[in-house]
Residue, then its C-alpha position, 0 to 999 in steps of 0.5 A: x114482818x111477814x108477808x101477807x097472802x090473800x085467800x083464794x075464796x072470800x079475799x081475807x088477808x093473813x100472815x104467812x105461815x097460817x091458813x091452808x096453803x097447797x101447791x096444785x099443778x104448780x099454782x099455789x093455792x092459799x086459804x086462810x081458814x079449813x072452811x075456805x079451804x074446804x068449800x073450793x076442794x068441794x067445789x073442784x071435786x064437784x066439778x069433776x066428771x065422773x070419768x075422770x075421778x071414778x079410778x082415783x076415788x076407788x083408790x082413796x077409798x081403798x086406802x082408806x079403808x084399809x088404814x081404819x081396818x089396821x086401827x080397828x086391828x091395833x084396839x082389839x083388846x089382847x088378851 
């Protein structure tokens, strides 16, 4: 039998091996849905000062950005 986990967020049990789960500073964090999952990444990210998450927020963005742009490339029609 599995192990049961406990979301983090609203205290749902469910078996190991479904949900969300993600190790952060060596905590190990477990959802059992995206919603969950969602709503306490919003929260932390919200509760971050603008200092601190301004140079990596530019670097995500820029990754990003340049992934969609290399998609966009790749479906151009070739003719």
């Amino acid at each position: 039998m599995s192990n049961k986990l406990q979301c983090l967020t609203c205290g749902r049990p469910f078996p190991e091996g479904q949900g969300v789960t993600f190790t952060l500073i060596g905590k190990s964090l477990e959802f059992h849905s995206k919603a969950c999952a969602y709503a306490f990444l919003k929260d932390l990210v919200l509760s971050i000062s603008e200092d601190c998450i301004s140079p990596s927020l530019r670097d995500i963005e820029s990754k990003y950005e340049d992934r969609l742009e290399k998609y966009k490339k790749g479906m151009e029609k070739k003719i």
